[in-house]
Structure formats: structure tokens, C-alpha cells
C-alpha positions as CSV (number, residue, x, y, z in Angstrom):
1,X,31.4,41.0,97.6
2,X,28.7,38.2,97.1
3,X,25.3,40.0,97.2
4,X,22.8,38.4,99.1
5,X,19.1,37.7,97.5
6,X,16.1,38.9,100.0
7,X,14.0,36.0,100.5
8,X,10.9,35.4,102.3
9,X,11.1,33.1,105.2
10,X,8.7,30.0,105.3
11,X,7.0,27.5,107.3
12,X,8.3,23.9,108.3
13,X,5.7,22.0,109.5
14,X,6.8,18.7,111.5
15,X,4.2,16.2,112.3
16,X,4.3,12.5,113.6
17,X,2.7,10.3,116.3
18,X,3.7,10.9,119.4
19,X,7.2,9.1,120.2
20,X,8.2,9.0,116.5
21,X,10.9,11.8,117.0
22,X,9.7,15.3,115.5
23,X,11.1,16.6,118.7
24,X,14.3,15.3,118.8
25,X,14.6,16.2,115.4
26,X,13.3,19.7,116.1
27,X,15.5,20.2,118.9
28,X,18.7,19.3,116.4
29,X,17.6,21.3,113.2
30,X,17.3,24.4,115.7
31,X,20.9,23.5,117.0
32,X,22.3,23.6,113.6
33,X,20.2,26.2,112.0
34,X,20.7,29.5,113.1
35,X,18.0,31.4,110.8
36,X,15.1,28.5,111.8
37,X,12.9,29.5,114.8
38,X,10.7,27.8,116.9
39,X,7.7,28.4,116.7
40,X,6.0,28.1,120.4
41,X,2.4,27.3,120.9
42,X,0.0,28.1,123.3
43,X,-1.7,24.9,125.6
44,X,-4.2,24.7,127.6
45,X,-2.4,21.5,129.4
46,X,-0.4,21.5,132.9
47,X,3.2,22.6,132.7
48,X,5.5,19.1,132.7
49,X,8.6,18.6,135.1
50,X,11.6,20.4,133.1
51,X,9.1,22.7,130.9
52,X,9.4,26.4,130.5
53,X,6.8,29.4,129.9
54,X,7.3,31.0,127.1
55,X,10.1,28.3,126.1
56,X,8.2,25.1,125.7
57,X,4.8,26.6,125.4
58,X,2.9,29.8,126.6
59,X,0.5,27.8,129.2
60,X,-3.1,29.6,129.1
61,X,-6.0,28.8,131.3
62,X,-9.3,27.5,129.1
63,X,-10.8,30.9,129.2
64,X,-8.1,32.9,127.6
65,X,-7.4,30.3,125.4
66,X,-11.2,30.6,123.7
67,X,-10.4,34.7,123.6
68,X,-7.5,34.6,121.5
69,X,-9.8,32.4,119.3
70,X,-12.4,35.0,119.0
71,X,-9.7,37.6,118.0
72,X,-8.7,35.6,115.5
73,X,-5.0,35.6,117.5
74,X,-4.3,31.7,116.0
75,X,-2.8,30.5,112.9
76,X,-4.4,27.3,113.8
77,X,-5.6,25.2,116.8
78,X,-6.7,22.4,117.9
79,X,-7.5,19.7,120.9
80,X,-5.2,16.8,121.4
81,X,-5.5,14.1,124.3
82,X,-8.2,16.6,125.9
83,X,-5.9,20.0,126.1
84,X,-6.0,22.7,123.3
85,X,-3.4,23.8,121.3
86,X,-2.9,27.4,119.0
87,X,0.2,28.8,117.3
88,X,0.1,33.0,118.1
89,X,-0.2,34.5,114.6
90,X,2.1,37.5,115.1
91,X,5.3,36.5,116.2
92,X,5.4,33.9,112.7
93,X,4.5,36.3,110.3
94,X,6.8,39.0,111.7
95,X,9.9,36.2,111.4
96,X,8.7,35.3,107.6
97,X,8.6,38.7,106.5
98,X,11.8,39.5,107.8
99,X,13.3,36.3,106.0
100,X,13.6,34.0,108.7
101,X,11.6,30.3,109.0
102,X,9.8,28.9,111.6
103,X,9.4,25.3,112.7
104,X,6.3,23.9,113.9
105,X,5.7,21.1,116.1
106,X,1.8,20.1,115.6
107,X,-0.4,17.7,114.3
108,X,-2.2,17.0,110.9
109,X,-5.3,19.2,112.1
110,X,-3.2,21.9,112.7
111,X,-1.0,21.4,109.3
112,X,-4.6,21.4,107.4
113,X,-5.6,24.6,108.9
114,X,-2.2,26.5,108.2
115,X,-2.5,24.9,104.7
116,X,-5.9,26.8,104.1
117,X,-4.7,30.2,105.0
118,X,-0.8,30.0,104.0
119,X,-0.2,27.2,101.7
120,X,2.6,28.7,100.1
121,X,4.3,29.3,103.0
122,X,4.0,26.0,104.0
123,X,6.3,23.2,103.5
124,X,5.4,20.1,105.6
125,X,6.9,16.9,106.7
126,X,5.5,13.5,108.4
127,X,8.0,11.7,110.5
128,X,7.4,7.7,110.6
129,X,8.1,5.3,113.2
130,X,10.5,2.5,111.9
131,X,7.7,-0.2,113.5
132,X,4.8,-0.1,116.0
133,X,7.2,-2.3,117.9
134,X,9.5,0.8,117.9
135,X,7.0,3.5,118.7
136,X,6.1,1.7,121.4
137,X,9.3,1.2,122.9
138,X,10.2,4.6,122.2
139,X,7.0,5.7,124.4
140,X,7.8,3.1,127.0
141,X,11.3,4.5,127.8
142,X,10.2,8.1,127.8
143,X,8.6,7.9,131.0
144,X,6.8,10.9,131.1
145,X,3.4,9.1,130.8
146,X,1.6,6.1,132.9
147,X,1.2,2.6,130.7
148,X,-2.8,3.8,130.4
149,X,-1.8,6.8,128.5
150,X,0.8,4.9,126.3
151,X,-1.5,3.1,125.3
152,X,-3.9,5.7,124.7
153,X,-1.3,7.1,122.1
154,X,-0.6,4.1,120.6
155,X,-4.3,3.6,120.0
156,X,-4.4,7.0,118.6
157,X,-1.1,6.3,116.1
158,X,-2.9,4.5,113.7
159,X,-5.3,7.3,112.9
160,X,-2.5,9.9,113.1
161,X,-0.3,7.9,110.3
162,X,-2.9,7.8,107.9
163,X,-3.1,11.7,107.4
164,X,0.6,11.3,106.0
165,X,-0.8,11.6,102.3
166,X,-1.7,14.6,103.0
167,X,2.1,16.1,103.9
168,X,4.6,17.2,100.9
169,X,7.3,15.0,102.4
170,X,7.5,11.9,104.2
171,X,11.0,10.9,106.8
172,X,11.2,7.5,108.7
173,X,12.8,8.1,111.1
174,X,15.3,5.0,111.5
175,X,18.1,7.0,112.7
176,X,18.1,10.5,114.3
177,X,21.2,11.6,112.5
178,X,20.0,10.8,109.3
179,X,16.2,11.6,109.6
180,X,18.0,15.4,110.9
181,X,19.8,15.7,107.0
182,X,16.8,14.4,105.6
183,X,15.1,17.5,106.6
184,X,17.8,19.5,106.5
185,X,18.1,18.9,102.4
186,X,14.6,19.3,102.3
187,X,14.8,22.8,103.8
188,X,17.7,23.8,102.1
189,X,15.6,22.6,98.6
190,X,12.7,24.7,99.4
191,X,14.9,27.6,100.7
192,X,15.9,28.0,97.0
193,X,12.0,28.0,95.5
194,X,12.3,31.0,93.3
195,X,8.6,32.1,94.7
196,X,10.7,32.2,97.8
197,X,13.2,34.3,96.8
198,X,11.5,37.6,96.4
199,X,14.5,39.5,95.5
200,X,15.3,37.7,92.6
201,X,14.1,39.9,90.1
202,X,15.9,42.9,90.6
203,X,19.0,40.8,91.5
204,X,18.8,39.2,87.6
205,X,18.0,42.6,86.5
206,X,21.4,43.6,87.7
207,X,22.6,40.7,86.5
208,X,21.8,41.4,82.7
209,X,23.1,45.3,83.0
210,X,26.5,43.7,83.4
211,X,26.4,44.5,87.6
């Protein structure tokens, strides 16, 4: 019987400008990963057509937004396109001490503040547009936002894609098949970190008393 070493889960940060494809590519590494979780944030934005609470997001008014702030409830947070965004601190570190990993969908100001607190936890990736051209397109066809707010995103792309020095992995995302096995190898390499695997030395232990 192959024994199994205990390992501590970790934290896979996606980031990219909006219409790059960190959610398609979320929504695929969750399909094919059973021990990856999502990790669901709270916003202070409306609920979209299609979107779920406690799914999608926990939706929050302002008010109790700013009191999980001042009990220190967030891993991070921040404000994007005027609406606030926080990742609840418990239900993360509950999955990474039981051995499972969680996938976050937020932006570089989020990624720095997680990096602060929980760097080696963290394991982060920026996801590239092929081309502006691209990105743009990919926004276009979307429809979920008027042309105003397109190009409000595209505007605020350029700004977004220089933080991607800062991330310990970089994906252009050309193809969604490939970008997902990109990532997938990346998770699977940092799965094996011996920091990582926290049951290793009692398992080598065994090892050299001929278990």
C-alpha cells in the first residue's frame, strides 16, 4: 500500500487584465482538479445576470464590507473599477491546513498584499493577452459591459500588465487548452516543494529503518 505524504495545501494566485482569460482558465483547472478550491471573495459590486451568492462572490453592502476590514476578516482587499473586493481569511486557511489549495481570482494589489502576510504559501501566475488587438476583441464579444466601460478596461490594461514582474510565473494565453496545462504543470511542480510537504520527514525516517 503506497503511503501518502501529508502536505500543506497552498495558494494559486491568478491574475490578468480583464478579458485575458484567468477565468476561463479557473473555471477548467477546478473541473479537472478535485483537491483545488475556489476561493470566493467578497464585493461590494451589484450581482451580474447568471451570478450566484455565495458561488460567484459573497455580495456585501459598503458598510459591512469596511467591518470585516476592522476585524481584520480579509486576507487582502482592494477597489477595482469603483467596487471593493476582500478574500474571507478563514475558510483559506482552514483548506491549506487540511492539505487542500485554493485558487484566487484577483488583481496584483491583492497578490502583493497576500505576498506580505503568506509568501510561502503563495505561488502566483500572470496570464497575458496574445495582443491588445486580442484583448480587445475578447472584451468586445463578452457583452457583459457597454463600449464606455471596455474601453475603460482597456485603458486600465496597460497599467495592470506592467505588475507582471512582480508574479513567479508568467502564461500567455494563446490557447485555452494549453495556457490550462501550463498551469496545471506549474501546480503540480510546486505541489512537490519539499517545504510543502510537511510529512516528509517522518516518512524518510521510515524510509531509512527499512519501513
Amino acid at each position: 500500500m503506497t503511503q501518502e505524504i501529508s502536505r500543506r495545501g497552498l495558494m494559486l494566485v491568478l491574475s490578468s487584465p480583464s478579458g485575458a482569460g484567468k477565468t476561463s482558465i479557473s473555471r477548467e483547472l477546478l473541473r479537472q482538479d478535485q483537491n483545488l478550491v475556489m476561493s470566493i471573495s467578497a464585493t461590494t459590486r451589484p450581482m451580474r445576470p447568471g451570478e450566484i451568492e455565495g458561488q460567484d462572490y459573497y455580495f456585501v453592502p459598503p458598510d459591512a464590507f469596511d467591518g470585516m476590514i476592522t476585524r481584520g476578516e480579509f486576507l487582502e482587499h482592494a477597489t477595482v473599477f469603483n467596487h471593493r473586493y476582500g478574500t474571507p481569511r478563514a475558510p483559506v486557511e482552514s483548506a491549506l491546513a487540511s492539505g487542500r489549495d485554493v485558487l484566487f481570482d484577483i488583481d496584483w494589489q491583492g497578490t502583493q498584499q497576500i505576498g506580505e502576510t503568506a509568501r510561502a504559501d503563495l505561488v502566483s501566475v500572470f496570464i497575458l493577452p496574445p495582443s491588445t488587438k486580442e484583448l480587445e476583441r475578447r472584451l468586445t464579444t463578452r457583452a457583459q459591459d457597454p463600449p464606455a466601460v471596455v474601453a475603460q478596461r482597456m485603458a486600465k490594461a496597460s497599467d495592470e500588465m506592467s505588475h507582471y514582474f512582480e508574479y513567479d510565473y508568467i502564461v500567455i494565453n494563446h490557447d485555452l487548452a494549453r495556457s490550462v496545462a501550463q498551469v496545471r504543470a506549474i501546480l503540480t511542480a510546486e505541489r512537490l516543494r519539499r517545504i510543502r510537504q510537511i510529512g516528509l520527514s517522518e516518512f524518510v525516517g521510515k524510509l531509512r529503518d527499512g519501513h
